[in-house]
C-alpha positions in Angstrom: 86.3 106.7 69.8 86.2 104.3 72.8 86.5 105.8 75.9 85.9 105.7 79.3 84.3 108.3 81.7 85.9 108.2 85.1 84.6 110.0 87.5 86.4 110.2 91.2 86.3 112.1 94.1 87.5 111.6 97.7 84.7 112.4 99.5 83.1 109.7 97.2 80.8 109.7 93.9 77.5 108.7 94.5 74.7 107.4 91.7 73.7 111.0 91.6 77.0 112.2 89.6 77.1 109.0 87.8 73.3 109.2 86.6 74.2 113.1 85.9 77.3 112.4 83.9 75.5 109.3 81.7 72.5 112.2 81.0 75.5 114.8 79.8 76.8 112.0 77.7 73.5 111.1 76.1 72.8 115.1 75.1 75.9 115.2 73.6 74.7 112.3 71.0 76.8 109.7 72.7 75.4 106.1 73.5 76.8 105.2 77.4 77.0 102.0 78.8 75.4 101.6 82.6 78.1 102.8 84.9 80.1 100.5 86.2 81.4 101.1 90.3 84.8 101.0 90.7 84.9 101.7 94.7 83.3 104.2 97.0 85.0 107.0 95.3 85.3 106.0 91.5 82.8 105.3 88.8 83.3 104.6 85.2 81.2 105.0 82.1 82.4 103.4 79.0 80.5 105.1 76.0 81.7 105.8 72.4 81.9 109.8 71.8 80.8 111.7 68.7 83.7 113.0 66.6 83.8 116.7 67.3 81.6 115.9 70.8 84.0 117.1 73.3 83.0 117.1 77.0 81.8 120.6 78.1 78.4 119.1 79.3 80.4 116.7 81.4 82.9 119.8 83.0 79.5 121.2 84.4 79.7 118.4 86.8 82.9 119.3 88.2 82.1 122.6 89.9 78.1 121.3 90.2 79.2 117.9 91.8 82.8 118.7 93.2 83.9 115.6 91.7 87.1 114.8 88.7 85.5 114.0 85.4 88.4 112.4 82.8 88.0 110.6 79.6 90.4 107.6 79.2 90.3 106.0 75.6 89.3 102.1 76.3 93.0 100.9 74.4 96.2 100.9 76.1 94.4 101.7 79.8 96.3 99.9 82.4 100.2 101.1 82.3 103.4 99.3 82.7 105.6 102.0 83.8 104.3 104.5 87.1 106.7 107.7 87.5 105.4 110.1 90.2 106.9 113.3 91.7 107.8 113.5 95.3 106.9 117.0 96.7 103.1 117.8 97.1 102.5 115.2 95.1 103.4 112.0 97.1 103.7 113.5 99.9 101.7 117.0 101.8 104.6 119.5 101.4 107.8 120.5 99.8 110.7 119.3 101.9 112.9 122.5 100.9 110.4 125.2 102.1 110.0 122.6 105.0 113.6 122.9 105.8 114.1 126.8 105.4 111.2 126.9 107.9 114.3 125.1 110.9 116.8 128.0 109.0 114.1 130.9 109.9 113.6 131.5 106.2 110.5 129.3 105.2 108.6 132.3 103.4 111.4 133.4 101.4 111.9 129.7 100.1 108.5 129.4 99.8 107.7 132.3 97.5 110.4 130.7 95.0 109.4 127.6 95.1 105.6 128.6 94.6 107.4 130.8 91.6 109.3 127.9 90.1 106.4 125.8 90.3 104.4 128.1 88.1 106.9 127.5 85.6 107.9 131.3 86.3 111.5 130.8 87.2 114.3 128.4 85.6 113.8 124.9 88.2 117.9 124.8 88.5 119.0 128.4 89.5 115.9 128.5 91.5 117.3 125.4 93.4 120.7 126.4 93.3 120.2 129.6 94.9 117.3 128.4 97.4 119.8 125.9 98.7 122.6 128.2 99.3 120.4 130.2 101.5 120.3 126.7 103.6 124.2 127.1 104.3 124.9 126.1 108.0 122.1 124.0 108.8 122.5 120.8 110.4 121.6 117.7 109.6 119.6 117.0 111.8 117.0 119.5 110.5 116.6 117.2 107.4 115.9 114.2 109.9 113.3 116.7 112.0 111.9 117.9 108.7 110.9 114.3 107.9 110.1 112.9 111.0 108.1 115.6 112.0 106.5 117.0 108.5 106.2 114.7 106.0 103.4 113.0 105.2 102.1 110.6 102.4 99.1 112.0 100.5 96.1 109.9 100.7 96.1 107.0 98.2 99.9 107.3 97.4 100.6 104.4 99.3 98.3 102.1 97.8 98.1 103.1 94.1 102.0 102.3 94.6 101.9 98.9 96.0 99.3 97.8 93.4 100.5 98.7 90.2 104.5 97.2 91.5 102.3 94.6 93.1 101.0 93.9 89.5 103.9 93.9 88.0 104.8 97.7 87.1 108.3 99.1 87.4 108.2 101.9 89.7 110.0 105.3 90.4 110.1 107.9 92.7 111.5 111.1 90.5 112.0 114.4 92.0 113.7 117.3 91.7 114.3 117.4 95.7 116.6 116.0 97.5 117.8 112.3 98.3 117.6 112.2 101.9 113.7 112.2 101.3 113.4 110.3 98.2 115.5 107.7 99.7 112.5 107.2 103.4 109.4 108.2 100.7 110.3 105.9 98.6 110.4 103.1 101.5 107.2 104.0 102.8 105.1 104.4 99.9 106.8 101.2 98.6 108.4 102.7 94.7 111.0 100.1 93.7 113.6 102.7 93.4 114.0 106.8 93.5 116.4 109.6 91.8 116.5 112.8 93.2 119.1 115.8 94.0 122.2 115.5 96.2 122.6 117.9 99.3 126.3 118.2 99.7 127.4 117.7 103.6 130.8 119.2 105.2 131.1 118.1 108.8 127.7 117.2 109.3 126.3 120.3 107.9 124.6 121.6 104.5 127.2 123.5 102.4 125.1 125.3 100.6 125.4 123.3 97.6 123.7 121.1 95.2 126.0 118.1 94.1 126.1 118.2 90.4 124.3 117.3 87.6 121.2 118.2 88.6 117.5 116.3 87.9 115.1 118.4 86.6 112.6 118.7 84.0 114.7 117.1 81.3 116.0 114.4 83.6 112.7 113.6 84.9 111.7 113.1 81.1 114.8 111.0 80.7 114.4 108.7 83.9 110.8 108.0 82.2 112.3 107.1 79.0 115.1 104.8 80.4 112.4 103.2 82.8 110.3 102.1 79.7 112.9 100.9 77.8 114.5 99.0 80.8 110.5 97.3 81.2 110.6 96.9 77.7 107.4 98.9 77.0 106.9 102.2 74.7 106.1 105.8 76.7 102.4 105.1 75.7 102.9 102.3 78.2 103.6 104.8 81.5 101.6 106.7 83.5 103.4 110.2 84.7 101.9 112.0 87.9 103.0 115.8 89.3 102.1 118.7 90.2 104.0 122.2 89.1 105.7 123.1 85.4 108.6 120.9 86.3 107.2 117.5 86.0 106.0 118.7 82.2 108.1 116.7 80.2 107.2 113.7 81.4 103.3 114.2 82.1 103.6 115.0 78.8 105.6 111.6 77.3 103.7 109.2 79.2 100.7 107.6 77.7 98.8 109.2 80.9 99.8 112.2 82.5 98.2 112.8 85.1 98.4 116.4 87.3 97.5 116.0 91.0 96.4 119.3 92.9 98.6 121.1 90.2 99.7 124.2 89.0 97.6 125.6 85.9 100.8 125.2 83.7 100.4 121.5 84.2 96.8 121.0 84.4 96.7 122.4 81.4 99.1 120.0 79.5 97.7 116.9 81.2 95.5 113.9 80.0 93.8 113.8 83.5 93.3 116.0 86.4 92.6 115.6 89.8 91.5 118.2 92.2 89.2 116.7 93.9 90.3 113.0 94.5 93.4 111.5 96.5 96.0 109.0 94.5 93.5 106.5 94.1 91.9 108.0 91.5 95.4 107.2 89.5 94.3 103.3 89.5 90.2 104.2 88.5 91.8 106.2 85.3 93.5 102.5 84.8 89.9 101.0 84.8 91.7 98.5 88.5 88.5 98.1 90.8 89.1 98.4 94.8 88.8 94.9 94.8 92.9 94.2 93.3 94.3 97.5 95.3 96.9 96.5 97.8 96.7 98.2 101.1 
């Protein structure tokens, strides 16, 4: 089989890992091509692999090396579709924990979403009942939460504007809420976001979700509909999160990738990253530094 070896890191790969990883391929009985430099912080080896092969020579050099090591298969590699969850995955935290913290209950909140994350706890009564302890607050909080909080993660904003920039339809899918999808979105530069409602009664959170509420299975479905809107099959997307309930649709798309994630998900996913920041998203996709938009 055809595949590629990309290996990715943010601190950088240097010839080291790369002459490393072409030495693990060659014991393993495969024949690797001379690695090819993708930027400071991605290298690719295209090599054929043994049937039967596997990789466990190469997963030495992720705890040896600190770096990613993920095998792409050489057909099908740059997507058409990018669908990408919001919360510690796009950007540094989760906006709900973020706003329990302004209602004096950030650890509570936090212990459930860590839970829910996991895949411990069902996503929607988990939301449902962490937003009713928000009740009261203002909204104001939700502009403070942003302004002050919310980050993009490193590489989100350009692995964004180059794969729309090439033509991909992008999305912004979270099971969060609006009110953030709607300024991430903006800044990182998705072509359009679905998220959860936060109902408002005189300028305050009611304690309530507006229903029906996105998901797992709705993130799955948002996938689906963007794919056939662009015309393309699921093989065609690429699918990026980081707890159980981005699943489904790591799981449909022709590359899931899981970011920082949860072992529920890192376990299901064609790629993932642990040691690299969203860049590492385009270097799967074989696109050199040279055609990333910043």
């Amino acid at each position: 089989m055809q595949v590629f070896v990309v290996l990715t890191a943010a601190a950088g790969v240097d010839d080291g890992v790369a002459s490393a990883a072409t030495d693990a391929l060659r014991r393993c009985g495969a024949v690797p091509d001379a690695p090819r430099r993708l930027a400071g912080t991605a290298v690719e080896i295209a090599t054929d692999l043994p049937p039967g092969s596997g990789d466990v020579d190469l997963q030495a050099l992720r705890a040896d090396w600190q770096v990613d090591v993920n095998l792409v298969p050489a057909a099908g590699r740059r997507k058409r579709v990018l669908v990408a969850d919001m919360d510690s995955t796009i950007i540094n935290v989760e906006c709900i924990d973020e706003l329990a913290d302004f209602a004096g209950l950030k650890a509570e909140v936090a212990a459930v979403t860590e839970a829910a994350m996991r895949g411990e706890l069902d996503f929607e009564a988990a939301l449902v009942a962490r937003v009713k302890l928000l009740e009261g607050l203002p909204e104001a909080a939700l502009r403070r939460a942003f302004e002050e909080r919310v980050r993009l993660n490193p590489g989100a904003e350009v692995l964004v504007r180059t794969m729309r920039g090439a033509g991909s339809v992008t999305a912004l899918v979270s099971g969060g809420f609006t009110y953030f999808t709607e300024r991430v979105a903006a800044a990182a530069g998705f072509g359009e976001h679905h998220a959860n409602r936060l109902e408002m009664v005189d300028g305050m959170l009611s304690g309530e979700v507006v229903r029906p509420i996105l998901g797992r299975t709705a993130k799955r479905e948002v996938l689906a509909r963007l794919c056939n809107r662009a015309g393309v099959p699921e093989a065609a997307a690429v699918a990026v999160g980081d707890g159980a309930n981005d699943l489904d649709m790591v799981r449909a798309a022709g590359l899931g990738v899981a970011y920082h994630a949860k072992p529920a998900l890192a376990a299901e996913a064609d790629a993932r990253l642990d040691h690299s920041d969203l860049t590492a998203i385009l270097a799967l996709q074989g696109i050199p530094e040279a055609e990333w938009i910043r």
